[in-house]
C-alpha positions as CSV (number, residue, x, y, z in Angstrom):
1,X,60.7,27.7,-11.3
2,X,57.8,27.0,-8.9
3,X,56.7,23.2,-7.6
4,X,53.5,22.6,-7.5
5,X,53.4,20.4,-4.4
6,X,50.4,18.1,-5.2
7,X,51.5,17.4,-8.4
8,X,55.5,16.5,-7.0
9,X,53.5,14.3,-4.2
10,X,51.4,12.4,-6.7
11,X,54.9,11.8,-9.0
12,X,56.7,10.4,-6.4
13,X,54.2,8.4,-4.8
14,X,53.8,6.6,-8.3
15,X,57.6,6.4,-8.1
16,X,57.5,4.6,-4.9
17,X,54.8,2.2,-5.8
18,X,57.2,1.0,-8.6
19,X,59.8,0.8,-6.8
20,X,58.8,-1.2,-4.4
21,X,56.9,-3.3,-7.0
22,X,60.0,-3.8,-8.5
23,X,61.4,-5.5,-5.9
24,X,59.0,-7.9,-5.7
25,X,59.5,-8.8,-9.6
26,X,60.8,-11.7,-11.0
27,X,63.2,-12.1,-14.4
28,X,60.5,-14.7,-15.4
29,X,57.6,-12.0,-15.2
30,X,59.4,-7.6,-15.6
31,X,57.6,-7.7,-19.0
32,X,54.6,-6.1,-16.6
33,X,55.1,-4.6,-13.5
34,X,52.4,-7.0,-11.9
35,X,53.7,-9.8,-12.7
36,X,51.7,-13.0,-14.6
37,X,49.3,-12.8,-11.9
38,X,50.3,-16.3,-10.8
39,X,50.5,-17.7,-14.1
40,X,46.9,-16.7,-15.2
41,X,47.7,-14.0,-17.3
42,X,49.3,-16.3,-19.4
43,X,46.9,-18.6,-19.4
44,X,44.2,-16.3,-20.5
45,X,46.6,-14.7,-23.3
46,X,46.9,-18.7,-24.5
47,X,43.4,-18.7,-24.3
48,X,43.1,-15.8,-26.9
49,X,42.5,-12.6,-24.1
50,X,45.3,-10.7,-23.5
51,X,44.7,-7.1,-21.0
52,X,46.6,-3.8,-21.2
53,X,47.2,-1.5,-18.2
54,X,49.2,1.3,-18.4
55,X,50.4,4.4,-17.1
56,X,52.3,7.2,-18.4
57,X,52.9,11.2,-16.8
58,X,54.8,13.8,-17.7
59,X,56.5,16.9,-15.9
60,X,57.6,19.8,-17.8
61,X,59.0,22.7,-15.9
62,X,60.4,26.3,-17.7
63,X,63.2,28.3,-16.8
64,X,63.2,30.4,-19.6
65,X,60.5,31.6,-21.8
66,X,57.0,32.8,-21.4
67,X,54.9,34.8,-19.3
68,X,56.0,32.8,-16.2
69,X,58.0,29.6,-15.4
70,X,56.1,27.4,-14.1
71,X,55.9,23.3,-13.6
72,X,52.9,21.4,-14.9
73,X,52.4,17.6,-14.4
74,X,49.8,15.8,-16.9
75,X,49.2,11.6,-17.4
76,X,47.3,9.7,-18.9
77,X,45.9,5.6,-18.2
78,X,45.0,3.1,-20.4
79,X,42.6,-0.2,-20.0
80,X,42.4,-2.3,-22.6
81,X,41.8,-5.9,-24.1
82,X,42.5,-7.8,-27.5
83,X,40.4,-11.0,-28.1
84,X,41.7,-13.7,-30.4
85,X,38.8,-15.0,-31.9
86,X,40.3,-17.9,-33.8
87,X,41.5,-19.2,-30.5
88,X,37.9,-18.0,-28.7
89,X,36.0,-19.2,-31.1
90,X,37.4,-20.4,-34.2
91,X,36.8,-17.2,-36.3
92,X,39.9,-17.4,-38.5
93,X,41.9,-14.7,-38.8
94,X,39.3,-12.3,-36.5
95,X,40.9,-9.9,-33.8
96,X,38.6,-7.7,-31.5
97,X,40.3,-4.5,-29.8
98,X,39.2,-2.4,-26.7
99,X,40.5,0.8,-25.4
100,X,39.5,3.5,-22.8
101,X,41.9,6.1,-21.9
102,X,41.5,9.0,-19.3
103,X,43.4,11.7,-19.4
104,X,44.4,14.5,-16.5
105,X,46.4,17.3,-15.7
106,X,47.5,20.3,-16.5
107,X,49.6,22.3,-19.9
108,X,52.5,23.9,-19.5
109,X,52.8,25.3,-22.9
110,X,49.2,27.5,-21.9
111,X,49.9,28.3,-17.9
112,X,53.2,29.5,-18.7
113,X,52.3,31.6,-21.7
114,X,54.8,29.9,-23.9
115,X,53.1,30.5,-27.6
116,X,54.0,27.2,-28.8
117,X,52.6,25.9,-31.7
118,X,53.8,22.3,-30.7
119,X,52.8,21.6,-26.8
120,X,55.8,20.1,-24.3
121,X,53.8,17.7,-22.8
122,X,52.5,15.6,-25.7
123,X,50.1,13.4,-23.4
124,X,48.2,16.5,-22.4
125,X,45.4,17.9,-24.8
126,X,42.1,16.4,-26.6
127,X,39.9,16.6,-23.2
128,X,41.0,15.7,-19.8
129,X,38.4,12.7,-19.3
130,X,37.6,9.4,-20.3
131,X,37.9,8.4,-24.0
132,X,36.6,5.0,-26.2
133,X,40.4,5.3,-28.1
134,X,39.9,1.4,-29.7
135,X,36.7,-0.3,-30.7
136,X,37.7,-2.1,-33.8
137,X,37.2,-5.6,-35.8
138,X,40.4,-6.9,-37.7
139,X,40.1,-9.1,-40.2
140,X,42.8,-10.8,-42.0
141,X,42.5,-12.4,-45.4
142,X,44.3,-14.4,-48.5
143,X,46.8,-16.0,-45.8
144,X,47.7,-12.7,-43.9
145,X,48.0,-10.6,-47.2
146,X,44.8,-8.3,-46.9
147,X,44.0,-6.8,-43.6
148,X,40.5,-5.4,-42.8
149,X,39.5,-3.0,-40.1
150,X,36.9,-1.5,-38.8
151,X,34.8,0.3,-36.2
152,X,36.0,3.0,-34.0
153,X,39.9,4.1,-34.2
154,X,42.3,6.6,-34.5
155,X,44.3,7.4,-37.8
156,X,47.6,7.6,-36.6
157,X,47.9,4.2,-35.6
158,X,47.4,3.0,-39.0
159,X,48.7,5.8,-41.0
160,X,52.1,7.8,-40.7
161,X,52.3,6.1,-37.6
162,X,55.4,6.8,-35.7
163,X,56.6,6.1,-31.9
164,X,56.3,8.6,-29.1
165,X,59.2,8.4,-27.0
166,X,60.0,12.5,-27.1
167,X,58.1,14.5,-24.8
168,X,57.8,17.7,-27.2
169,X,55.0,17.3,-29.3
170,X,56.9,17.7,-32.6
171,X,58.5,14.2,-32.6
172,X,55.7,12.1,-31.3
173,X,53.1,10.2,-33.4
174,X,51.6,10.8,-36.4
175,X,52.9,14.0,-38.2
176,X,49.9,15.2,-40.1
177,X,48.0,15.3,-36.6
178,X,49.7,17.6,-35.1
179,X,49.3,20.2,-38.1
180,X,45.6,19.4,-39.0
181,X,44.1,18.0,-35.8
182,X,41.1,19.9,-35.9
183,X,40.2,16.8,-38.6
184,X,43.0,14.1,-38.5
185,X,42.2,12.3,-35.1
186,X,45.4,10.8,-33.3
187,X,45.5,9.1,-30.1
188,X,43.5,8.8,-27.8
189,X,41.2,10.5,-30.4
190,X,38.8,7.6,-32.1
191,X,36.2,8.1,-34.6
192,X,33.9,5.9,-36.8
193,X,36.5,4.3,-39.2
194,X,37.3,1.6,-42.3
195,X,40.5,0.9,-43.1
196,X,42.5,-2.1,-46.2
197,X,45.8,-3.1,-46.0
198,X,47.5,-5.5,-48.6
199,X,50.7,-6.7,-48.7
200,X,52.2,-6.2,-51.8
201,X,55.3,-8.6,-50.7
202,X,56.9,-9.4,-47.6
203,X,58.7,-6.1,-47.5
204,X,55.9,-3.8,-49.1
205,X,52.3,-2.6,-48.8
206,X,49.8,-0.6,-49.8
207,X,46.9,0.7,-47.5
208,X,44.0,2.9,-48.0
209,X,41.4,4.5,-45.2
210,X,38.2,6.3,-44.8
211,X,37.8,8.1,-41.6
212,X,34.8,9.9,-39.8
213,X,35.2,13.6,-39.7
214,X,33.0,15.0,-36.9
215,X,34.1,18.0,-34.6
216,X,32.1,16.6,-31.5
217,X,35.2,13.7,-31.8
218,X,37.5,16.7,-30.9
219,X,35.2,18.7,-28.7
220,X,36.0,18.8,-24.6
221,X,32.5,19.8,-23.6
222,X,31.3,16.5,-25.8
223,X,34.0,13.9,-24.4
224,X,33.1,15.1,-20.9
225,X,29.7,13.7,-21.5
226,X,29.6,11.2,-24.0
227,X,33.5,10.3,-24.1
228,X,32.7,6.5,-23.4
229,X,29.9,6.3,-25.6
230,X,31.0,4.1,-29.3
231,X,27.8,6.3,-30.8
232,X,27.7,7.5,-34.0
233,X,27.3,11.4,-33.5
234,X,25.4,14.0,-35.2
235,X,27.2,16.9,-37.2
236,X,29.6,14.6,-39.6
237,X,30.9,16.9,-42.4
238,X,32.8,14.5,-44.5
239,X,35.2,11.5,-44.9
240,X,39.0,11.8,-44.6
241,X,40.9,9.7,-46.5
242,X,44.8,9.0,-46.7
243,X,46.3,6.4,-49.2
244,X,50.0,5.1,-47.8
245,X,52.3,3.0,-49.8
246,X,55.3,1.5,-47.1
247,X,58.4,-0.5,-47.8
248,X,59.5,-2.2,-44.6
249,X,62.7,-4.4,-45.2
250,X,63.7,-6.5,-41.6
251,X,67.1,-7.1,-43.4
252,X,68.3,-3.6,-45.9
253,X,70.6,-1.3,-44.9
254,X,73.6,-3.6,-43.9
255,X,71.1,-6.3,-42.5
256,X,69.5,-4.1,-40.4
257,X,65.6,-3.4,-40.5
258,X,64.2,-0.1,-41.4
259,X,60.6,1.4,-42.5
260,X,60.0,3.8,-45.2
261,X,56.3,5.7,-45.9
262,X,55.0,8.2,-48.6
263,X,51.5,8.9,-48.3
264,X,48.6,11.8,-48.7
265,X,45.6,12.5,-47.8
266,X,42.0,14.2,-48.7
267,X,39.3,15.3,-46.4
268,X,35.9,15.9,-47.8
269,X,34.4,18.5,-45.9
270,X,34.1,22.4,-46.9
271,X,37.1,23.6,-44.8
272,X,37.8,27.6,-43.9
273,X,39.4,29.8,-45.8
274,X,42.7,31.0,-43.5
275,X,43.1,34.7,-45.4
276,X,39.3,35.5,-47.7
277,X,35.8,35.8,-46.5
278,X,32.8,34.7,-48.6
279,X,32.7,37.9,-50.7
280,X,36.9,36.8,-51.2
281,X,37.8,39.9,-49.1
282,X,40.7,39.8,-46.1
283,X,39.0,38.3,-42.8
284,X,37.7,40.9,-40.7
285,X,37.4,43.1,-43.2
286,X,33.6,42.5,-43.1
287,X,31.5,40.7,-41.1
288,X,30.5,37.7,-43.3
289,X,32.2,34.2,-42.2
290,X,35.4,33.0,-43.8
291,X,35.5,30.9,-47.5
292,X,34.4,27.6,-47.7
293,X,37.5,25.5,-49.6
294,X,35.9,22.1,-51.3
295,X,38.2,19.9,-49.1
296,X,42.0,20.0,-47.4
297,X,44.5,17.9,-48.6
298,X,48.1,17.1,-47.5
299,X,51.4,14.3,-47.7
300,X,53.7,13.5,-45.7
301,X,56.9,10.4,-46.0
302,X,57.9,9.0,-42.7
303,X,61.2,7.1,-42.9
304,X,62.9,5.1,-40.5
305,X,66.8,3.1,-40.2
306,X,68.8,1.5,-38.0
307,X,72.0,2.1,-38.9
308,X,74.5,0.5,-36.6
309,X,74.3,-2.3,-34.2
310,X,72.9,-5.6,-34.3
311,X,69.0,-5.8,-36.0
312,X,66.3,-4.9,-33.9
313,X,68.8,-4.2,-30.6
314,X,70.9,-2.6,-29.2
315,X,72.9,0.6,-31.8
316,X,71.4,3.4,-33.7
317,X,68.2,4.4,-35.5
318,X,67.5,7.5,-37.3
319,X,64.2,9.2,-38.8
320,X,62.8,12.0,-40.9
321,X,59.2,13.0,-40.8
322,X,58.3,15.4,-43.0
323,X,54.5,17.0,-43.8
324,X,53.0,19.3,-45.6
325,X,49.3,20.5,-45.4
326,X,47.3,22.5,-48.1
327,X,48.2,26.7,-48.0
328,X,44.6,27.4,-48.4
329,X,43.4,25.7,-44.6
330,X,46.1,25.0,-42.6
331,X,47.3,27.2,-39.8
332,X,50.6,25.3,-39.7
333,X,51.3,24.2,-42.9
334,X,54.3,22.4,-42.9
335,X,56.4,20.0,-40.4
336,X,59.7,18.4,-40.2
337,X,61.5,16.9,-37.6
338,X,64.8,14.6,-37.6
339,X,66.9,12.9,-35.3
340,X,68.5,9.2,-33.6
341,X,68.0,7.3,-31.1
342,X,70.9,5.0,-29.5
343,X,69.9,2.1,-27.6
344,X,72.2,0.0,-25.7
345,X,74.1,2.7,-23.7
346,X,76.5,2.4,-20.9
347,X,76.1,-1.5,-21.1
348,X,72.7,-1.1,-20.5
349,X,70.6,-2.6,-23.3
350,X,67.5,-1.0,-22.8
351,X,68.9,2.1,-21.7
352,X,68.4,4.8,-24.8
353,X,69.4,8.3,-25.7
354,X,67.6,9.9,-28.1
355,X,68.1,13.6,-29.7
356,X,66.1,15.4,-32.3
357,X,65.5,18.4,-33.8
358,X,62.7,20.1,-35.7
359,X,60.1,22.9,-37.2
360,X,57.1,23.8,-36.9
361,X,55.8,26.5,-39.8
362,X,53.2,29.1,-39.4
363,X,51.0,29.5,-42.5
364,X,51.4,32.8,-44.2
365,X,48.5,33.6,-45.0
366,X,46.9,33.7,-42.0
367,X,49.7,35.6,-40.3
368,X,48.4,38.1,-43.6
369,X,44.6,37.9,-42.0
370,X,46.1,38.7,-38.4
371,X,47.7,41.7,-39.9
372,X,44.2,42.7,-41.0
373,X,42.8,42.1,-37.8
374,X,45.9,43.9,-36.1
375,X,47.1,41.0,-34.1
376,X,49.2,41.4,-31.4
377,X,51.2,38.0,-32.1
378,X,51.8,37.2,-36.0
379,X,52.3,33.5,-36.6
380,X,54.5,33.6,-40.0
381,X,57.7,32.3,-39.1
382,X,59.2,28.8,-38.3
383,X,58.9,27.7,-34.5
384,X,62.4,24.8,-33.5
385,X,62.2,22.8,-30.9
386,X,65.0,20.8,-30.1
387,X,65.2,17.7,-27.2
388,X,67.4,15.3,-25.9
389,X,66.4,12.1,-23.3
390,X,67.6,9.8,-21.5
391,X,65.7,6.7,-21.1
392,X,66.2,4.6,-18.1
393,X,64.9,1.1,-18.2
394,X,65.2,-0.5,-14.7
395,X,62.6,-3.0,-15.5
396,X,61.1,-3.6,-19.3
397,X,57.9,-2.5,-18.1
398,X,59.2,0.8,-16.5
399,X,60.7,3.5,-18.7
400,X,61.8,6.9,-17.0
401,X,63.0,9.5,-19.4
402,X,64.3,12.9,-18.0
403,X,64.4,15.2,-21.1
404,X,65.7,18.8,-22.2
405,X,64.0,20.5,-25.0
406,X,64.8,24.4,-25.9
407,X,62.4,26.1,-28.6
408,X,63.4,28.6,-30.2
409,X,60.7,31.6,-31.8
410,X,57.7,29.6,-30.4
411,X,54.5,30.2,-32.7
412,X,56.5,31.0,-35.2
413,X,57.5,34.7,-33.7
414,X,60.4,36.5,-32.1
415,X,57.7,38.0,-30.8
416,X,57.8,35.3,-28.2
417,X,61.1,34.5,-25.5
418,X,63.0,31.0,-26.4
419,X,62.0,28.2,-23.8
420,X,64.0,26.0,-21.7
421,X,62.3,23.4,-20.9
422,X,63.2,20.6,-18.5
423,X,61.0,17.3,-18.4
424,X,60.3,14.1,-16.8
425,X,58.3,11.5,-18.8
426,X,57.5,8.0,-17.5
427,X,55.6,5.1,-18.5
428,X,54.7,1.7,-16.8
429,X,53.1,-1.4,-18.2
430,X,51.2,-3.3,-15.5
């Protein structure tokens, strides 16, 4: 497995930094790794700004699998600011978010040839450059029961929303995203956006959104250039818009909290036929462009439980994500992933292991359309990825996870060598 020596350098001079950061640390102040800034970050927070500054990368290395094994090492930062406006300026129940991300580095799954379907390194992809990821209004209403949003925002923060603790791809944020991402934006994707929320009860909700669809959103060359700019581009095709109902009880299963979502969603734009052309002939069988659908649909449930320990903790949490996209659009149709995550290990309560396992489903009628075309890789089959971390909490701002993950039939093929994979992934909150 080669080392990229520039990449190695830049890893463990961050590594270094926080380290010696860390010794400099107080107990009063490890929620950041800089510290309260001498008292005036809490000042300003009591004031009603508070700041985000953070850092996460990633190093994925194969030793098995592909054309190649090679190491790749992607990150990503993020600046960003929420303003209180009831405490700024007495606007009741009014919340202003900021984001900007950048994003660098390079993908292991592509340079090594892997034919994944789900990358290794989930911070890589969506552009390597600057991004306006938050530039949103929340509003809430009827004593905290109705919540409004608006302006520029990514879905997966608000719907099927789910951590991103796992390096592979497959069992980080929002399911639906990583099957239909051409339309359903997740981080640090944002687009023009409205979004309800009401609280049914204490321990249900539903919500209901209506989100930009616009390739430029999800188009490097555009990023590069206008990534920063909270414009309203030109080439929207339509509106997606997903309907969630939650139940969230802080005290079920034994007393201990868990979260539970079934939702589905709609997009409005003509989408492309995977298998017929506009004369409803195989692809490639003429030379006319591929079907236009009225729309692409999907659902998905996203379920959550701790099931041991003390609520909130340290002990055990499980989850199942399942989703499933329409036949008719979707290249991957289908997702499901499982697994638990233990937190509290080896006397060390913000120490976690986590292990999961999932699949990844190639849609079979467009493996039908490559057979037309005489493809040299058919995607019909079901790609698993498997991964297991370790993450090391010497400090709550500081997270270091080293990670194994093994994929077996990537792209959906045995056309394509299992991967190895070994990985470091680290975040810092400054």
């Amino acid at each position: 497995m080669s080392i990229n020596l520039r990449q190695t350098s830049l890893a463990c001079a961050v590594g270094i930094a926080c380290l010696g950061l860390i010794n400099t640390a107080t107990a009063a102040d490890t929620r950041y790794l800089l510290g309260d800034w001498d008292g005036a970050r809490t000042g300003l927070a009591d004031e009603g700004v508070t700041f985000s500054l953070g850092y996460g990368s990633q190093i994925a290395g194969n030793t098995t699998g592909g054309v190649d094994e090679r190491t790749r090492y992607a990150d990503q930062w993020l600046f960003g600011s929420e303003l209180d406006l009831q405490k700024l300026w007495g606007w009741q129940g009014g919340k202003f978010n900021v984001a900007i991300t950048n994003r660098n580095g390079k993908d292991l799954s592509t340079d090594a040839g892997l034919g994944t379907f789900q990358q290794v390194q989930e911070v890589y992809g969506r552009g390597q450059t600057w991004r306006l990821t938050n530039f949103f209004l929340a509003q809430s209403l009827l004593d905290g029961r109705l919540m409004l949003k608006v302006g520029r925002m990514g879905i997966g923060a608000d719907f099927a929303a789910f951590t991103c603790e796992f390096q592979n791809l497959t069992f980080c944020g929002a399911q639906p995203g990583n099957l239909v991402g051409s339309y359903w934006a997740n981080w640090p994707v944002s687009v023009w956006a409205g979004v309800a929320k009401y609280n049914t009860s204490k321990e249900t909700y539903v919500q209901l959104g209506a989100y930009q669809v616009n390739p430029s959103y999800v188009n490097d060359s555009y990023n590069v250039h206008k990534g920063l700019h909270p414009n309203f581009p030109d080439g929207t095709t339509g509106a997606l818009i997903p309907l969630e109902f939650g139940y969230t009880p802080t005290a079920g299963y034994h007393g201990l909290p868990g979260s539970y979502k079934i939702g589905a969603w709609y997009n409005t734009s003509d989408s492309a036929d995977l298998m017929f052309d506009q004369n409803r002939q195989p692809l490639g069988s003429t030379s006319v462009g591929a079907l236009q659908r009225d729309g692409a649909y999907g659902a998905y449930i996203n379920f959550q439980q701790q099931v041991t320990g003390t609520p909130g903790g340290v002990g055990a949490t499980v989850f199942l994500n399942a989703t499933q996209a329409d036949k008719f659009t979707a290249a991957t149709d289908s997702q499901v992933a499982a697994g638990v995550q233990l937190k509290g290990v080896f006397d060390r309560p913000a120490d976690v292991i986590g292990v999961a396992l999932g699949t990844t489903h190639g849609n079979g009628r467009r493996a039908n359309a490559q057979r037309v075309a005489n493809s040299a890789i058919v995607n019909d089959g079901y790609e698993v990825a498997a991964e297991v971390y370790y993450g090391w909490s010497p400090l709550p701002s500081v997270v270091v996870r080293p990670n194994m993950q093994y994929i077996v039939h990537p792209g959906g093929t045995s056309q394509n060598d299992n991967a190895l994979v070994l990985g470091l992934k680290t975040s810092i909150a400054f």
